[in-house]
C-alpha positions in Angstrom: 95.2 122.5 199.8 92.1 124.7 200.4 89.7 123.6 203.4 86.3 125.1 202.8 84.0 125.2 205.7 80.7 127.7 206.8 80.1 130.8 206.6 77.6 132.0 209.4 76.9 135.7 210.6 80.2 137.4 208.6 83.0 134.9 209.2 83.9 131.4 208.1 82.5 128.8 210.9 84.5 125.5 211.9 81.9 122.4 210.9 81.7 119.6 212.9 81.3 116.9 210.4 84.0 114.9 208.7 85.9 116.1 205.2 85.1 115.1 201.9 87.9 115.6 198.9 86.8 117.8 196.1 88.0 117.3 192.7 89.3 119.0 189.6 86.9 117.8 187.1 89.7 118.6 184.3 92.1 116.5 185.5 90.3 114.3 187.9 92.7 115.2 191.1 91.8 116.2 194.3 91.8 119.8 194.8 90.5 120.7 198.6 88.4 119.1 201.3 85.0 120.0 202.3 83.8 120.0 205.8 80.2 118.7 205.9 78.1 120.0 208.5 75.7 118.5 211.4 72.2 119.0 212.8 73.9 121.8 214.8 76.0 123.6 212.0 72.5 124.1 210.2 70.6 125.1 213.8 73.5 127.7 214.2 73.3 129.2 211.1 69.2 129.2 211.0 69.6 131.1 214.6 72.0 133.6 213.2 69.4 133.9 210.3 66.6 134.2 212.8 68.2 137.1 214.6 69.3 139.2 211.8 65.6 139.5 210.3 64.6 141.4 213.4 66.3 144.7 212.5 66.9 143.6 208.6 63.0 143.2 208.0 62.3 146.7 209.9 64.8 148.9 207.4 62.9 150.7 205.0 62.4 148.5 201.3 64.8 151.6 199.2 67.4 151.1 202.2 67.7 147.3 201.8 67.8 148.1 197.6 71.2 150.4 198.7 72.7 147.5 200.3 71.7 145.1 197.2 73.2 148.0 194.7 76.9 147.6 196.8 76.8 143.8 196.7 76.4 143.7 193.4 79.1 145.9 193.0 81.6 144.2 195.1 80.8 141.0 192.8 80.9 143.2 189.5 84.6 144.7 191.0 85.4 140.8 191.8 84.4 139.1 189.1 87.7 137.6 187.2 88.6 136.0 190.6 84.6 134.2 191.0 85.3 133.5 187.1 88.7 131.2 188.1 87.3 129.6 191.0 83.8 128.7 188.7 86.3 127.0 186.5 88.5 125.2 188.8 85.8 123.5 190.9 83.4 123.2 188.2 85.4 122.3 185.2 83.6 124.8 182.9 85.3 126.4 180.3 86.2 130.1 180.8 83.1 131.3 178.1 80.7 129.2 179.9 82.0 130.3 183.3 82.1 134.0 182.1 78.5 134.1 180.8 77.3 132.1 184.4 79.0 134.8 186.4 77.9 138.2 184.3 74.3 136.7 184.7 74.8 136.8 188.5 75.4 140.4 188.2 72.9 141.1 186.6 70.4 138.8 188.7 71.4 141.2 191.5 70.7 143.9 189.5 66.8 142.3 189.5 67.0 142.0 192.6 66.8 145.9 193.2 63.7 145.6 190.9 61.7 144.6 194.4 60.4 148.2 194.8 58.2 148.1 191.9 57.1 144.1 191.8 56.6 144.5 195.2 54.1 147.1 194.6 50.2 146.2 195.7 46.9 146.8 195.1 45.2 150.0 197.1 41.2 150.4 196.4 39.8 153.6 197.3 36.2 154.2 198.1 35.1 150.3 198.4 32.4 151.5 200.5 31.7 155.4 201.4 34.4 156.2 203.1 36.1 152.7 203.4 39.8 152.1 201.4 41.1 148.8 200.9 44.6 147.9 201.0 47.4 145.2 200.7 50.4 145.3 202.3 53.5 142.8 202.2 55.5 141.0 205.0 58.8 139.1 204.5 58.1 135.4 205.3 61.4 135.0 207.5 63.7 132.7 207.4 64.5 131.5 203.7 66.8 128.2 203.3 67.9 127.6 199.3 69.5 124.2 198.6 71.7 124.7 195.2 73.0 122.4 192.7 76.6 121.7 191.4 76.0 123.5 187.3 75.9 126.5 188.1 77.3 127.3 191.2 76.6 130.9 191.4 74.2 132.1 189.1 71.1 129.4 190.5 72.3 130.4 194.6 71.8 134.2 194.1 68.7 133.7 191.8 67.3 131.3 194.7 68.7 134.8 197.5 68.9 137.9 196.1 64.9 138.3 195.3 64.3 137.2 198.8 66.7 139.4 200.4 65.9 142.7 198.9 62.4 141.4 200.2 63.4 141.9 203.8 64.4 138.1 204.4 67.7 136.6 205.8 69.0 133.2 203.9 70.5 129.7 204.9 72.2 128.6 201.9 73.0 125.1 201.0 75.6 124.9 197.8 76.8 121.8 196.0 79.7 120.2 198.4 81.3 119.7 194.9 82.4 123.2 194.3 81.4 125.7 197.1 84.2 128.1 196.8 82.9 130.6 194.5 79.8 130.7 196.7 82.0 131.0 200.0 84.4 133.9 198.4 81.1 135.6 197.5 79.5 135.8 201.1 83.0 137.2 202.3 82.5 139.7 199.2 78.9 140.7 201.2 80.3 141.3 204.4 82.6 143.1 203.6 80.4 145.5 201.1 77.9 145.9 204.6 75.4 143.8 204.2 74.8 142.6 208.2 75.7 139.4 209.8 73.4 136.9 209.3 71.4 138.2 206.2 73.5 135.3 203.6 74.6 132.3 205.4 76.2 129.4 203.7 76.4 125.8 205.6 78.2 122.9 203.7 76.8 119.6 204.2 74.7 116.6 202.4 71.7 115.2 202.9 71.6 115.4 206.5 72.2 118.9 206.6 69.3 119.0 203.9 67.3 116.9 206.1 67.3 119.3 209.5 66.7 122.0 207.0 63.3 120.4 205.9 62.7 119.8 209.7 63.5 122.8 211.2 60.6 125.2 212.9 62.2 128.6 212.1 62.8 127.8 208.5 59.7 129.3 206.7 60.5 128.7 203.0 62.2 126.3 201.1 63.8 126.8 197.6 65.4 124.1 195.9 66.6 123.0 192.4 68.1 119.5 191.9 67.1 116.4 190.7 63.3 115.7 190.2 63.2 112.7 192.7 64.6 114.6 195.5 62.6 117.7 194.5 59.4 115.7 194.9 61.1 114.7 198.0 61.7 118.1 199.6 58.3 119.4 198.2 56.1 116.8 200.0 58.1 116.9 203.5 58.5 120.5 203.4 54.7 121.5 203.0 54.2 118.8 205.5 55.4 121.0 208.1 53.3 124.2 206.7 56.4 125.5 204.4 56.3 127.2 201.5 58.5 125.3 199.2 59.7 126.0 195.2 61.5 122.6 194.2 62.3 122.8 190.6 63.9 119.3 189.3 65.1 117.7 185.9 64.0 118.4 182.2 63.7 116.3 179.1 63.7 119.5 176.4 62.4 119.0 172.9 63.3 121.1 170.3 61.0 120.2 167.3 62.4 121.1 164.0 59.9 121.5 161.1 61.3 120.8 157.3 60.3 124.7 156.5 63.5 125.6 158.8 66.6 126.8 157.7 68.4 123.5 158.3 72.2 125.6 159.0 70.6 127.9 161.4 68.5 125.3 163.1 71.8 122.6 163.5 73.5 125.5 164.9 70.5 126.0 167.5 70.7 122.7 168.2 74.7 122.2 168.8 75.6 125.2 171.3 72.0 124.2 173.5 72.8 120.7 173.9 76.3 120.7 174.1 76.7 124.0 176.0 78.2 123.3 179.8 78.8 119.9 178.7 74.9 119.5 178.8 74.9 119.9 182.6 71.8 122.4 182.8 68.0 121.7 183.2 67.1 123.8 180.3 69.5 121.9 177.5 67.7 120.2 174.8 68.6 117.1 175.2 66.0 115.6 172.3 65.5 116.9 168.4 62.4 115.7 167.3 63.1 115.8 163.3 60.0 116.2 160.9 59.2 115.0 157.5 62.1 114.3 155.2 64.7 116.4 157.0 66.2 114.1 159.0 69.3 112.4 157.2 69.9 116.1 156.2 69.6 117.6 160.1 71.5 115.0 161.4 74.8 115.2 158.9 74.1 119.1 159.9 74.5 118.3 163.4 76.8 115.9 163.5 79.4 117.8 161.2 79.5 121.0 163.9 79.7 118.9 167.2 82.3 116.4 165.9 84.5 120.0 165.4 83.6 121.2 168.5 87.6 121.7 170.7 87.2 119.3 173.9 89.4 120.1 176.8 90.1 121.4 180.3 90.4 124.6 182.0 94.0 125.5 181.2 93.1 125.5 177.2 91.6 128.5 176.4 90.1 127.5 173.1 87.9 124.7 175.0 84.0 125.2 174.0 82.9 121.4 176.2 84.7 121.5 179.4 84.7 117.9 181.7 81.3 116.9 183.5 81.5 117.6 187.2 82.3 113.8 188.3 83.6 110.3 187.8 80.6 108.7 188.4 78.7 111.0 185.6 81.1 110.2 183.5 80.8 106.6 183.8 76.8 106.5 184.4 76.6 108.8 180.9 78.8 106.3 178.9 76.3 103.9 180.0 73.4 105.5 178.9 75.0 105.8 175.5 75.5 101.7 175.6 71.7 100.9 176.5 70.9 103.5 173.6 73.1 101.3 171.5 71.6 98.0 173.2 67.7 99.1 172.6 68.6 99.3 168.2 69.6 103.6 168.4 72.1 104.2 166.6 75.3 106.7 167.6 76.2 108.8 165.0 78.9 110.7 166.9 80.7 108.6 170.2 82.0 111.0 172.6 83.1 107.8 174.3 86.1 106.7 172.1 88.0 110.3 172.0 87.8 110.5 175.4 88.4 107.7 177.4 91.1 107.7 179.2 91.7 107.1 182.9 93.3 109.8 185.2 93.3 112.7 182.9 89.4 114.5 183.7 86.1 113.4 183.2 85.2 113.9 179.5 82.3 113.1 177.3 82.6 113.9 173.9 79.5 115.1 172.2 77.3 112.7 170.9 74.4 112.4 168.9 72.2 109.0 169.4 69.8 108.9 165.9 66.5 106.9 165.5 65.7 107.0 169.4 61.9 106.1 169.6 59.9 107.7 173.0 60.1 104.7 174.9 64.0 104.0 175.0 66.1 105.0 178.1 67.5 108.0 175.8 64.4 109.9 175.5 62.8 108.7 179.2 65.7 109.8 181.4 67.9 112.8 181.9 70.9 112.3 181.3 72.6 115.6 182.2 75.5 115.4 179.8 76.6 116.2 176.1 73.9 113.8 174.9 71.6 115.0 171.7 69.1 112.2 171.0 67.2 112.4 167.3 63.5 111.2 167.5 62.3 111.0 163.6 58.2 111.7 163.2 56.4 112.2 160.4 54.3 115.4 161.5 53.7 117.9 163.5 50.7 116.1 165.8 53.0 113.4 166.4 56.0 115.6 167.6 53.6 117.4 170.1 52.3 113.8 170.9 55.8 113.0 172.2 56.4 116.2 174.1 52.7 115.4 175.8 53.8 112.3 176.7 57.0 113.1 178.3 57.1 113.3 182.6 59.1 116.3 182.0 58.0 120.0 181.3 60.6 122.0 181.8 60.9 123.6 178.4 59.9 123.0 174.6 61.1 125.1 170.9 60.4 124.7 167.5 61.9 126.0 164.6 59.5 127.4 161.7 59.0 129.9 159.5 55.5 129.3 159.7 53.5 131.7 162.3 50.2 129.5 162.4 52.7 126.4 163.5 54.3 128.6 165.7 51.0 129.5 167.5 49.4 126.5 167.8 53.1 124.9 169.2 52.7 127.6 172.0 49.4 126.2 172.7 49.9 122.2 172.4 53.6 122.0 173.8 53.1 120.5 177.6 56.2 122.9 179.0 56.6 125.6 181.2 58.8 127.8 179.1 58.4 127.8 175.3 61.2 128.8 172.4 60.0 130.1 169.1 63.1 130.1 166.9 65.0 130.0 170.0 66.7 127.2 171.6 66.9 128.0 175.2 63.4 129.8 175.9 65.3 130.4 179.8 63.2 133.8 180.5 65.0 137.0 181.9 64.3 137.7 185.2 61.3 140.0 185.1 59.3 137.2 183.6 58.6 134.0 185.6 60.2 130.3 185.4 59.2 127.4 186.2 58.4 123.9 184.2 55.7 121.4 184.2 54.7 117.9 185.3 58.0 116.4 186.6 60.1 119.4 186.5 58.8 121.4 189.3 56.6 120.9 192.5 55.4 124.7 193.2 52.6 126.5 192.8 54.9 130.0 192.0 57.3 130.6 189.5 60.8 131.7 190.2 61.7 134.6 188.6 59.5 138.2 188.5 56.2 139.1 190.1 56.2 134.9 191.3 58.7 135.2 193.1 57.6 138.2 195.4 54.5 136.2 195.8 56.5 133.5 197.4 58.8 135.6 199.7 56.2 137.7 200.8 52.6 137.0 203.0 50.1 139.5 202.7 47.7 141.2 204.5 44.5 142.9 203.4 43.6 146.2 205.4 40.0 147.6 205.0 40.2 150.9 206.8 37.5 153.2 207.5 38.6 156.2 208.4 36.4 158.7 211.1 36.2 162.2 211.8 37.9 163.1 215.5 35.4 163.7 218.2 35.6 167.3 219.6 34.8 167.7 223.2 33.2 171.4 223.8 32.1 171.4 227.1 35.8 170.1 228.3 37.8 172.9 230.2 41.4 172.8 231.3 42.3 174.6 234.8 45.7 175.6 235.5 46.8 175.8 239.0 49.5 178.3 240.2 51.1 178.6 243.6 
């Protein structure tokens, strides 16, 4: 049984905490041990960070880009062996895992996109003969904390950008599935990228906590739950960080009666039900309007209740387990205070799958006539949960996003472009989907939600990003003619 530990400087590092099992979530047996790490297992990997960006930050920005161009080739040559472990620790299914891990290719391949976002401003002639200038620094020492859903794809979006910037990175995954991570920083190494650029320290919230505290740690990035994001954001900038902490998301996807119902209950089945519903951009809530509501719903209901259910060794899966036992448990609850409050569930991914000992299922479900102030539509619930709010217009659909204390993301579905424009206007979220379900940008354009869903004033993809990783400093330079000397002679002595 695997033991998975640090990985500081180019080698795996002994912790010196205590081991914590890690699971199958397909079958629900134990699968490795973790070895959470102290106070002094994050100090040793923040030093080895600290010394690396002495010479890293001094190479040339088109010599880091040649190191970020052979990483990303050493995942691309890797990638059915990052695809297994994804789906043994995680539980996904092998298209969910497949998509997570191409994506991570490609988010390297942004990352060589730093030479032209990095690009800044240069003002000639200001004043006669005075130029103004900007030029960018790396910030230093950049610690990402990463959650369990995707266990690759959020750590290098949260590394790569700040890496090809000229800054070395303490890495914090989930202690629930670290080895794709871990076979990843060996994949690094051995492609040439120094010791110390991409460290990895295993650990829970006390690791987390000396991370927050620590005085060479100059940026935090995290994504995880909106409590502990607010958490991590206020103690962070406390001690003069620069933190990004991006947390949960209630997503509304509003579906006006012009919309072709088919294409619009397909929408809404693969973005709420894809990776079991365990990502912050799901829509988790179809607000139904006007008279299309018994017919959305029998839509909806028809295509999940035929959607295959099972683990990682059935290859015609499409919802895979969620990550633990106790999701499992504190979902099926949700779905019984829905039930307790007057919802009503239309499709109970509780009965199918309820076994002990044999994984962590949820079913789909769909909970219909939710009203905005039941536990259904308040909280995330981070699982394959699809609740139907029922208005009667458009005003009151936004009215309900408005209200929500999430912003990560809003859609709507119309064939009407005036609709269409004024959702884009009125929707209180920080990505918006016209006719799409997901609106998750690509990488060139920034992310980052609203309200609840993320304390930072930068986004995290694009242009943002390089703001974040970067300082700045503004040069005004006036430039003067040399001073020639006439009357100066030079003797030369010979003996």
């Amino acid at each position: 049984m695997s033991e998975f530990t640090h990985f500081i400087s180019g080698r795996s590092e002994p912790s010196s905490g205590k081991s914590m099992p890690i699971y199958n979530p397909s079958t629900g047996k134990e699968a490795g041990k973790v070895k959470l790490g102290l106070e002094k297992d994050v100090d040793l990997a923040v030093l080895a960070a600290k010394t690396a960006f002495r010479n890293w930050s001094k190479l040339g920005l088109q010599q880091r880009i040649d190191k970020i161009y052979d990483i990303r080739q050493a995942l691309a040559d890797n990638r059915e062996q990052i695809i297994q472990l994804v789906v043994e620790q995680t539980g996904k299914t092998l298209a969910d895992a497949t998509a997570e891990v191409t994506r991570s290719v490609e988010i390297i391949g942004h990352a060589t996109a730093t030479t032209v976002l990095s690009a800044t401003p240069y003002t000639r002639g200001v004043a006669t003969g005075i130029n103004t200038y900007e030029v960018r620094y790396p910030v230093g020492v950049v610690a990402a904390i990463s959650p369990f859903n995707f266990p690759v794809m959020i750590p290098l979006l949260q590394s790569m950008m700040a890496i090809a910037c000229g800054n070395t990175v303490v890495l914090k995954p989930s202690e629930r599935n670290p080895a794709a991570l871990l076979r990843i920083a060996e994949l690094f190494t051995e492609a040439g990228l120094p010791d110390g650029v991409f460290n990895v320290v295993m650990g829970d919230r006390l690791v987390v906590d000396r991370i927050i505290e620590h005085p060479d740690v100059a940026a935090i990035t995290f994504v995880g739950s909106t409590p502990v994001a607010r958490e991590v954001r206020e103690r962070g900038v406390a001690r003069k960080k620069r933190v990004q902490a991006f947390g949960g998301g209630k997503n509304h996807l509003v579906i006006m009666p012009d919309t072709d119902i088919d294409f619009a209950a397909n929408a809404a089945v693969s973005s709420a039900f894809g990776a079991a519903g365990q990502r912050c951009m799901a829509v988790s809530v179809v607000v139904a309007v006007g008279e299309i509501g018994d017919f959305l719903v029998e839509a909806i209901k028809s295509r999940a209740a035929s959607i295959p259910v099972g683990g990682i060794d059935d290859a015609s899966a499409q919802l895979g387990p969620v990550i633990s036992e106790q999701s499992k448990r504190r979902i099926a609850d949700c779905i019984e205070t829905a039930a307790n409050e007057g919802a009503e569930i239309v499709l109970d991914g509780r009965a199918e799958f309820s076994k002990e000992g044999e994984g962590w299922y949820i079913g789909p479900t769909i909970i219909d006539h939710v009203s905005p102030d039941m536990a259904a539509h308040r909280d995330e619930i981070f699982g394959p949960v699809l609740s139907i709010v029922r208005v009667d217009t458009y005003e009151e659909a936004i009215e309900i996003i408005s209200a929500s204390d999430f912003g990560n993301g809003a859609a709507i579905f119309t064939r009407d472009g005036s609709i269409a424009t004024r959702f884009t206007d009125d929707a209180q979220a920080g990505q918006i989907g016209i006719n799409v379900p997901i609106p998750s940008p690509v990488y060139f354009h920034g992310f980052a939600g609203w309200k609840d869903s993320a304390f930072t004033e930068t986004k995290m993809h694009g242009r943002d990003a390089i703001d974040f990783l970067t300082r700045t400093k503004t040069v005004t330079n006036r430039t003067l003619e040399p001073i020639v000397k006439s009357d100066v002679t030079m003797e030369f002595v010979t003996r």
